[in-house]
C-alpha positions as CSV (number, residue, x, y, z in Angstrom):
1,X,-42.0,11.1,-8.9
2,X,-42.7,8.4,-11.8
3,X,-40.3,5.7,-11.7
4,X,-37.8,6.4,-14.2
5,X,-36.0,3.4,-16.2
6,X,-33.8,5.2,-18.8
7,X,-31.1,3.0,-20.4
8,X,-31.9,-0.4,-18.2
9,X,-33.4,-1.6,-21.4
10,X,-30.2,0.0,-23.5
11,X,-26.8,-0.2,-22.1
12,X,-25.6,-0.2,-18.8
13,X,-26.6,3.3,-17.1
14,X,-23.6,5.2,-16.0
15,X,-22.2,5.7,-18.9
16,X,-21.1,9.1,-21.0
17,X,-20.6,9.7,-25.0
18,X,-18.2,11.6,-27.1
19,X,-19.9,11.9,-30.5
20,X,-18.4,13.5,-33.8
21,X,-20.8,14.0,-36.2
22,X,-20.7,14.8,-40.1
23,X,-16.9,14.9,-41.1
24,X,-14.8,13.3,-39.2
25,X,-12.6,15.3,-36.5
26,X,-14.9,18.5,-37.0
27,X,-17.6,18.4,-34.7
28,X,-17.2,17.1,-31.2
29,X,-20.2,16.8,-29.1
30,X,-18.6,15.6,-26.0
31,X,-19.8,13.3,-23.3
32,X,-23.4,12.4,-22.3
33,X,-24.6,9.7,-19.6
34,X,-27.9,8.6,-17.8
35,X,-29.0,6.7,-15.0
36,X,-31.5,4.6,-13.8
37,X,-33.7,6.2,-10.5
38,X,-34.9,4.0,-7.5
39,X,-36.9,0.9,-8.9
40,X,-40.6,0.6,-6.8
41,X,-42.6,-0.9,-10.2
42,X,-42.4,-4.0,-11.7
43,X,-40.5,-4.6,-14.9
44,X,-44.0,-4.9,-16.5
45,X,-45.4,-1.8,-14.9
46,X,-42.8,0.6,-15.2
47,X,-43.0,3.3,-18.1
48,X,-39.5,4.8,-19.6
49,X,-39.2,8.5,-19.7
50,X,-36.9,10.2,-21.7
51,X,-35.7,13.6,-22.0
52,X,-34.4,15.6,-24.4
53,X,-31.0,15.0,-24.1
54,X,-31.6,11.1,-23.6
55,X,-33.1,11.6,-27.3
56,X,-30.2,13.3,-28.3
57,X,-27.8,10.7,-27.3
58,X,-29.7,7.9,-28.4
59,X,-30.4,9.7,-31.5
60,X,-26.2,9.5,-31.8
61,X,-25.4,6.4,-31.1
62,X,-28.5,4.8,-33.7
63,X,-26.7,6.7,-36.4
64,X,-23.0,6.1,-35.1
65,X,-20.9,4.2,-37.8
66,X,-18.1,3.8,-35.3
67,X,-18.1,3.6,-31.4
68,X,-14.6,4.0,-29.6
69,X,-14.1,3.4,-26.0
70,X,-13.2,1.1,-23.1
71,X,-14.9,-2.7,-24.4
72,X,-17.0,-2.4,-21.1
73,X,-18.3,1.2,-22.5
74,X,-18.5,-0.2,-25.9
75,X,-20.6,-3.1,-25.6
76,X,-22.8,-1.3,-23.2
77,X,-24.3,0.8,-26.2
78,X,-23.2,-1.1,-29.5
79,X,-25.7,-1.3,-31.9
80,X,-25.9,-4.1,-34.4
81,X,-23.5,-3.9,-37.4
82,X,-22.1,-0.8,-36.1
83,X,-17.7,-1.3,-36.2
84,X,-16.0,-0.3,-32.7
85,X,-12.3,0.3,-31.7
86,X,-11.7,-0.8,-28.5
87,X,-9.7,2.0,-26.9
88,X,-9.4,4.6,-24.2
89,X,-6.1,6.6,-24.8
90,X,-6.5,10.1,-26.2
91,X,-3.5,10.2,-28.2
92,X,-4.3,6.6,-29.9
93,X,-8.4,7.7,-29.9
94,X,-7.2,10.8,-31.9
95,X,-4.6,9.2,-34.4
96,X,-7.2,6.2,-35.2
97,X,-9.7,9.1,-36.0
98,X,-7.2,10.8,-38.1
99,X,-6.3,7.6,-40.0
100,X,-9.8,6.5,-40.9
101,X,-11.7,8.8,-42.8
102,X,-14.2,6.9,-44.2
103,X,-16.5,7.4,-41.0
104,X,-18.0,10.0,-40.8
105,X,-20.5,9.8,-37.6
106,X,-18.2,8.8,-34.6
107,X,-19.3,7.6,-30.9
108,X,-16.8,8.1,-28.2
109,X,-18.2,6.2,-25.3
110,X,-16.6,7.4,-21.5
111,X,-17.4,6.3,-17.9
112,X,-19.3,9.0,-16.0
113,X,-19.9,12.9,-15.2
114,X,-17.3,14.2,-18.3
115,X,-16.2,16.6,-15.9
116,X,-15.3,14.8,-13.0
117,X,-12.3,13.1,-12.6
118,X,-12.9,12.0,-16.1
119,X,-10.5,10.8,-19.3
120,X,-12.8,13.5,-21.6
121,X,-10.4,16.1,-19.6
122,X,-7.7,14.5,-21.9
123,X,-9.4,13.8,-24.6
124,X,-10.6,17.5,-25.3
125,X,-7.4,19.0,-25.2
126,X,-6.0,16.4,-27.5
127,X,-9.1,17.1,-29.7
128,X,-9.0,20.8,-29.4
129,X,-5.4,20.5,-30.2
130,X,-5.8,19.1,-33.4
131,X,-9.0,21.5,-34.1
132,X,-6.2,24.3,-33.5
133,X,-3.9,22.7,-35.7
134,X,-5.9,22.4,-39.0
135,X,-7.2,25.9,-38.4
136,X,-10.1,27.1,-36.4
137,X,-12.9,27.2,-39.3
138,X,-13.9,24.0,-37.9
139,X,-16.8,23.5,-36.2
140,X,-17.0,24.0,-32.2
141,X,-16.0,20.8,-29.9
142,X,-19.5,20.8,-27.8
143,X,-19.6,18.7,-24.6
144,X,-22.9,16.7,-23.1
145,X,-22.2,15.5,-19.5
146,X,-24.4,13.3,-18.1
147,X,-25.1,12.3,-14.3
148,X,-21.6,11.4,-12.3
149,X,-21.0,8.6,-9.5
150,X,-21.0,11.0,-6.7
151,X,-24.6,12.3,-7.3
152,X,-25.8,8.2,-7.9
153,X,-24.1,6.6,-5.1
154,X,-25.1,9.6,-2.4
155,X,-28.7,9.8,-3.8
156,X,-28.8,5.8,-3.5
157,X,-27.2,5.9,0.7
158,X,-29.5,8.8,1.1
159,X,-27.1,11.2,2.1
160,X,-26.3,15.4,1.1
161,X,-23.4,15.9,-0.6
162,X,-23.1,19.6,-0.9
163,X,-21.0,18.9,2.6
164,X,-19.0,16.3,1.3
165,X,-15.2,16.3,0.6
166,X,-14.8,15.0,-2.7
167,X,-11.9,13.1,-4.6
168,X,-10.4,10.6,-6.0
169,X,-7.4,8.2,-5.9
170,X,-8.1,6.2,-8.9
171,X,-4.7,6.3,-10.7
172,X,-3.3,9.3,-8.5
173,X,-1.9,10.2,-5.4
174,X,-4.6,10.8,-2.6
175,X,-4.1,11.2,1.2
176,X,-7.3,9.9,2.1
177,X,-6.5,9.6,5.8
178,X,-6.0,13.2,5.9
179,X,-9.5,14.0,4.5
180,X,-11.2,11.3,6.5
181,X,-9.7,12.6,9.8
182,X,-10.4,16.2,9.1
183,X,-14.1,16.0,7.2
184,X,-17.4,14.5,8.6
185,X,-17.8,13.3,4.7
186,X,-15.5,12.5,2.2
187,X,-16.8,10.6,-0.9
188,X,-13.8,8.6,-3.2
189,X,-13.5,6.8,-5.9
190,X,-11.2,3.9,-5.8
191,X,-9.6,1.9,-8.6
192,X,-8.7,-1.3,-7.2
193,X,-10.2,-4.7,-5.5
194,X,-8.0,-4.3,-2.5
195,X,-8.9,-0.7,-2.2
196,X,-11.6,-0.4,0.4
197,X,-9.6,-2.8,2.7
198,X,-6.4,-0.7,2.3
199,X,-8.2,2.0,3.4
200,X,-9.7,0.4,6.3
201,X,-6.6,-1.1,7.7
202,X,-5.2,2.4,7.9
203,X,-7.8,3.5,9.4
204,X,-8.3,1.3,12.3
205,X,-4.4,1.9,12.7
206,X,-4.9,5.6,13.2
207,X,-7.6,4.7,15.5
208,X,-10.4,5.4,13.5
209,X,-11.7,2.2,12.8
210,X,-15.2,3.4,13.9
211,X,-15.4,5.4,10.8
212,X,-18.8,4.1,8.3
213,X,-17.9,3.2,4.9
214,X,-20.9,3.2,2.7
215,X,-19.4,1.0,-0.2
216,X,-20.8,1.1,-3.8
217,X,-19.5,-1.2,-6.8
218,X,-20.7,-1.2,-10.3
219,X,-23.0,1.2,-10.0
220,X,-26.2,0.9,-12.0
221,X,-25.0,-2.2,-13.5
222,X,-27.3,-5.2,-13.1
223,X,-24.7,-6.7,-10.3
224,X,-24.4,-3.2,-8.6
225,X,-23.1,-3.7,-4.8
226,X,-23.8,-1.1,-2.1
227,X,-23.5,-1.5,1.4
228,X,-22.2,0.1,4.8
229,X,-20.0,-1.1,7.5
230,X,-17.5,0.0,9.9
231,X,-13.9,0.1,9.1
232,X,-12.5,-2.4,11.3
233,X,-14.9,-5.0,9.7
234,X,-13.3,-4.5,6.2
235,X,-9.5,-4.8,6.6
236,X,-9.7,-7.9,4.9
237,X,-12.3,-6.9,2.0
238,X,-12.3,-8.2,-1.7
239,X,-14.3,-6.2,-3.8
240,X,-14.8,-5.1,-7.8
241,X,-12.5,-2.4,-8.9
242,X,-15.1,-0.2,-10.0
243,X,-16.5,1.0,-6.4
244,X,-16.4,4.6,-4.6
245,X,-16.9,4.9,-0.9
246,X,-18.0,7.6,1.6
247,X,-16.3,7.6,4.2
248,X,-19.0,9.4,7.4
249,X,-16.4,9.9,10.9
250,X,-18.6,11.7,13.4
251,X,-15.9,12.6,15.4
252,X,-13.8,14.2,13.2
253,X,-11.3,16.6,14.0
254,X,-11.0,20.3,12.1
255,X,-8.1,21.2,10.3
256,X,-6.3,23.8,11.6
257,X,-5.8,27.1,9.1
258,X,-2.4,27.4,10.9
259,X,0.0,25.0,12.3
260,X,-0.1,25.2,16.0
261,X,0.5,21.6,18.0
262,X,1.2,22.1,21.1
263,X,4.2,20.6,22.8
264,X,2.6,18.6,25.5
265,X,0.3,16.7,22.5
266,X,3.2,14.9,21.3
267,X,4.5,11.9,22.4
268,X,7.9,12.7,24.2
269,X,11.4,11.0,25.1
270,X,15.0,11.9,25.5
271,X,15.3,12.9,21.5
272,X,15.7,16.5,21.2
273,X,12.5,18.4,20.3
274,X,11.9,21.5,18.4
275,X,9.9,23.7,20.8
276,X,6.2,25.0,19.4
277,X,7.5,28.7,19.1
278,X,10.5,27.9,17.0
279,X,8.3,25.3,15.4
280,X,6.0,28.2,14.8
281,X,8.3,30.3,13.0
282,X,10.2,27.9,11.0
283,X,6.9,26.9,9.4
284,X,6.0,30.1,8.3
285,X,9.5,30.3,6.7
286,X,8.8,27.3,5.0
287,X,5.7,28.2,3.0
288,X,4.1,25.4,2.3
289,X,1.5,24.2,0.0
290,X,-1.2,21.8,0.7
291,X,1.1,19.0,-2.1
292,X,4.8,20.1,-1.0
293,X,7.2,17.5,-1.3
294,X,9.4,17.7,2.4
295,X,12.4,16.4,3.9
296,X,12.8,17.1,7.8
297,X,16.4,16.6,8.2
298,X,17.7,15.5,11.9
299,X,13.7,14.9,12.7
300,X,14.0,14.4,16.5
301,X,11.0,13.4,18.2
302,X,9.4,14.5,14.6
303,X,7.4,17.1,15.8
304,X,8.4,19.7,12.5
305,X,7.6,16.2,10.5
306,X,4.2,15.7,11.6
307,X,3.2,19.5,11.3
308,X,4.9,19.5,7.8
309,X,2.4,16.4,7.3
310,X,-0.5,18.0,8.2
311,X,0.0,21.4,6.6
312,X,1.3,19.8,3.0
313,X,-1.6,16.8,3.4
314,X,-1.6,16.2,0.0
315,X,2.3,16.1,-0.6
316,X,4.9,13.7,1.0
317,X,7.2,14.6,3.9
318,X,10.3,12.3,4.6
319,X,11.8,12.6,8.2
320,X,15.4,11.3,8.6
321,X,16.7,10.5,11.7
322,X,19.9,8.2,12.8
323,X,18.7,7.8,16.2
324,X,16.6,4.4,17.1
325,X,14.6,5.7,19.6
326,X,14.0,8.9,17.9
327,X,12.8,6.7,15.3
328,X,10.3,5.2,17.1
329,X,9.2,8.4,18.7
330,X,8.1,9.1,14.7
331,X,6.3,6.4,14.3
332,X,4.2,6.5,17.5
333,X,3.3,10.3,16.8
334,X,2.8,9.9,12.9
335,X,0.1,7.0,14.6
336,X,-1.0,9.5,17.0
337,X,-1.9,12.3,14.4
338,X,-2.7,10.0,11.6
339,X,0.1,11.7,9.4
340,X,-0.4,9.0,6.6
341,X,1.7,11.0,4.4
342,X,4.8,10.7,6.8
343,X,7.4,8.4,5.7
344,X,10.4,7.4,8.3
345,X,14.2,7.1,7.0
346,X,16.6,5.4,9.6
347,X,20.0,6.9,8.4
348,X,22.3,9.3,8.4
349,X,22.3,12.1,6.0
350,X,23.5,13.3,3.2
351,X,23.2,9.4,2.3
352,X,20.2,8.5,3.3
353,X,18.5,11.7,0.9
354,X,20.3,10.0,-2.4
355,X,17.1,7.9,-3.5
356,X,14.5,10.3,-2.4
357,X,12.3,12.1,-4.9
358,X,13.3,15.9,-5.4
359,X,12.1,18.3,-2.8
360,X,10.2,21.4,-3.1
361,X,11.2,22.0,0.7
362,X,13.3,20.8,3.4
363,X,14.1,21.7,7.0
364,X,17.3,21.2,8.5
365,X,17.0,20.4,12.2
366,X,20.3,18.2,12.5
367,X,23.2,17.7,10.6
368,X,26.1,16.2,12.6
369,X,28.4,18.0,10.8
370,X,27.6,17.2,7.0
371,X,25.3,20.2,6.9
372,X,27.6,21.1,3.5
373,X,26.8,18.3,2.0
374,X,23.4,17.8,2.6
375,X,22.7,21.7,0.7
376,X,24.7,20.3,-2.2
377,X,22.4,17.2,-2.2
378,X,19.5,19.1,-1.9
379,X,19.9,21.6,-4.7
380,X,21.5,19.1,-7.1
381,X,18.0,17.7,-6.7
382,X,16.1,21.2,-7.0
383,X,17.9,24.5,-7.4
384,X,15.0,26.2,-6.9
385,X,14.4,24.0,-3.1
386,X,13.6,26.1,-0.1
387,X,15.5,25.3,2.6
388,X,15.0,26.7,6.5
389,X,17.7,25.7,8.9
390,X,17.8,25.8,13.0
391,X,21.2,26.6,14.6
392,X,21.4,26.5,18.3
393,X,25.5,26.7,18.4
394,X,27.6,30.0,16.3
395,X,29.4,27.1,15.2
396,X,26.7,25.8,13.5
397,X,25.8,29.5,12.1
398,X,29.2,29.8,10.9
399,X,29.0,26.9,8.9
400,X,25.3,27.3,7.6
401,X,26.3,31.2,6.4
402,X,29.7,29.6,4.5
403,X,27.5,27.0,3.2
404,X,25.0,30.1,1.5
405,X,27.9,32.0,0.6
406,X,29.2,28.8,-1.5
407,X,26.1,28.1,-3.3
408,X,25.3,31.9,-3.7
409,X,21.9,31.6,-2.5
410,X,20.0,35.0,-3.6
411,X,17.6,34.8,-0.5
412,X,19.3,34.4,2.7
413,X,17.9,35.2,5.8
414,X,18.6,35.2,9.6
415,X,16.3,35.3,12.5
416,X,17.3,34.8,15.9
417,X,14.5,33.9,18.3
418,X,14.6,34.3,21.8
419,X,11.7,33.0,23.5
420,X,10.5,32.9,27.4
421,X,7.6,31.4,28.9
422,X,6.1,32.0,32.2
423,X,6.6,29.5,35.3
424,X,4.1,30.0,38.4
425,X,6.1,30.1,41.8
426,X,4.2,30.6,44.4
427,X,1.8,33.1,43.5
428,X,4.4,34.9,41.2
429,X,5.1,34.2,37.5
430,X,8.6,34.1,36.5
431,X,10.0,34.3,32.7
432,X,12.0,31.3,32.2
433,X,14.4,31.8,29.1
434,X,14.5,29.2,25.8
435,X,18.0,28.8,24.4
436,X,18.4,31.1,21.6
437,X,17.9,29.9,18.2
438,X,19.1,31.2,14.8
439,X,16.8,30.3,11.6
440,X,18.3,30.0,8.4
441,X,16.2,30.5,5.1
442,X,17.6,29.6,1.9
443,X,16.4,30.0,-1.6
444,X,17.4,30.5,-5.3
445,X,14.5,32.8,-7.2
446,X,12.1,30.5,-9.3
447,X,9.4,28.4,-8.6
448,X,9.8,26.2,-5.5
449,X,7.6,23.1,-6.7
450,X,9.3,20.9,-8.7
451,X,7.5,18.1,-10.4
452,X,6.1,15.2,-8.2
453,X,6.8,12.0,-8.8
């Protein structure tokens, strides 16, 4: 294949292009980016290639009278004698457009693949709004996408990524310890200088500091960066916000499609412990979802916590617990099982819930007595919470089935579980009994998920 040298010449390569051509706020073409393939000529030897949509776009911004965009994205493309507002906020792109109608050819210039993690997503529905809103005889808004960072920075490490777990925690909430420690592959893009070496100190504490990270930085910028090393060597990395890692751990471990930890897998002491068959059960009460938002009230040893972690992996789970070693029982299983999404609360509840964000679910494994008040906290916070509660005592029973009664709680449910398991003696098997436990489910119709903060 001919060496290719789109754009080196131009602007900076990975770039993309919202255009509005003819009257302004009536025809929006979208975004549009290139980027430049593996140099093996010389500067003097190489021949540029463009196709037709590289013509297109540079066809756009030669007759642009205004570029808008980020200043890096700007003066990438700016053309001389052509006016630019430097901005990347849809709602202030959109009222400067609607203030200034004496341009009539307008660039919007975005970073990367318009429809991968990318501010166009914004941008279009501010944009279509507006189309809406002065009636729908306007033109149609037309996107160009260009090439994104996950096909440049794979194709430059030499690695697949149709088998690569792909996302982002630029500017949003990413359990990347969860999809590192679960997928062979997971590719990222990162936002901040300290962002490779906060991700490799967690890593190396959830013993996986063996994993590679393949690092890139600017990426077809003149000073682009790539590299590879092992996580334990970059817990003290500096680099250039602008980077995305894959993350390659060849012994990772497959997610389960069900909870199911067994009890002898956790680390044990003389805190109580919910048993894997109530554990079982309770779980499937709680329906979660992969971003729930849990509190594990009365955690124990935390073995409901860390299986809440795992199963919501993308949502937050608080475990409260007012016992010391208890406590540190947590924290050495949320190390064992890398449940980076677990966060520990030494305290006594209702009180220690007060400044948590609002739950979409919460289990109730403990309550010394304030069980009451902890369902008033809990649905002051979301009425629409689900709640599952384990009683071992019919005092304990008695007070949870006041407690529904009080709030009126349309869905109320009671299971009682009896559960044996077989001890060998001799060459028999006996049944040996588990105590008996009531579970408690309580929930007000509507939608469980509340907004995450």
């Amino acid at each position: 294949m001919r060496n290719v040298r789109r754009w080196k010449k131009l602007c900076a390569p990975v770039l993309a292009a919202a255009c509005f051509a003819g009257t302004v706020g009536q025809n929006f073409t979208g975004s549009c980016s290139f980027v430049q393939a593996a140099e093996t000529e010389s500067e003097t030897e190489a021949e540029t290639v463009y196709s037709q949509e590289d013509l297109e776009l540079l066809n756009s911004l030669d007759q642009a009278d205004l570029l808008i965009g980020a200043r890096r994205m700007v003066d990438s493309v700016r053309r001389p004698g052509q006016d630019a507002f430097i901005e990347y906020r849809s709602q202030e792109i959109k009222d400067y457009i609607d203030s200034h109608p004496e341009y009539n050819n307008i660039v919007i210039v975005l970073s990367g693949d318009v429809g991968f993690y990318s501010g166009a997503k914004k941008l279009l529905d501010v944009l279509q709004q507006n189309r809406l809103a002065q009636g729908t005889t306007q033109p149609e808004i037309q996107v160009q996408c260009g090439i994104s960072s996950v096909v440049y920075f794979m194709s430059r490490i030499g690695l697949s990524w149709d088998d690569a777990k792909i996302v982002s925690a630029h500017g949003r909430g990413c359990n990347l310890i969860s999809y590192i420690r679960n997928e062979k592959k997971v590719f990222a893009i990162l936002g901040t200088s300290d962002g490779v070496a906060i991700l490799a100190k967690k890593l190396v504490e959830y013993g996986m500091g063996n994993v590679l990270l393949y690092v890139g930085e600017n990426l077809s910028y003149d000073n682009e960066k790539i590299f590879v090393k092992k996580a334990d060597e970059l817990t003290e990395y500096t680099g250039d916000p602008l980077s995305v890692i894959c993350a390659v751990n060849e012994t990772c471990e497959k997610r389960l499609e069900t909870h199911g930890i067994r009890d002898e897998e956790f680390i044990r002491g003389k805190a109580p412990m919910t048993k894997e068959e109530v554990r079982t059960v309770s779980l499937f009460k709680l329906r979660l979802t992969e971003d729930s938002i849990c509190y594990d009230v009365g955690a124990g040893t935390g073995s409901l916590s860390i299986e809440m972690a795992l199963r919501a992996h993308q949502g937050k789970v608080w475990a409260i617990e007012k016992k010391e070693d208890a406590v540190e029982l947590i924290r050495q299983n949320k190390v064992k099982f890398a449940a980076d999404n677990l966060e520990i609360i030494e305290g006594l509840a209702p009180e220690a819930l007060t400044d948590l964000p609002a739950p979409t679910h919460a289990f109730i494994g403990g309550s010394s007595g304030n069980l009451k008040e902890i369902v008033r906290l809990l649905i002051e916070k979301n009425p629409q919470v689900r709640i599952v509660i384990n009683c071992i005592t019919l005092e304990t029973v008695s007070e949870a089935l006041e407690t529904a009664k009080e709030f009126g709680f349309e869905e109320n449910e009671i299971v009682q579980l009896n559960a044996s398991r077989s001890k060998a003696i001799g060459r028999y098997h006996m049944m040996m009994g588990e105590n008996p436990i009531y579970i408690i489910t309580l929930q007000n119709p509507g939608n469980s998920n509340v907004e995450k903060k």
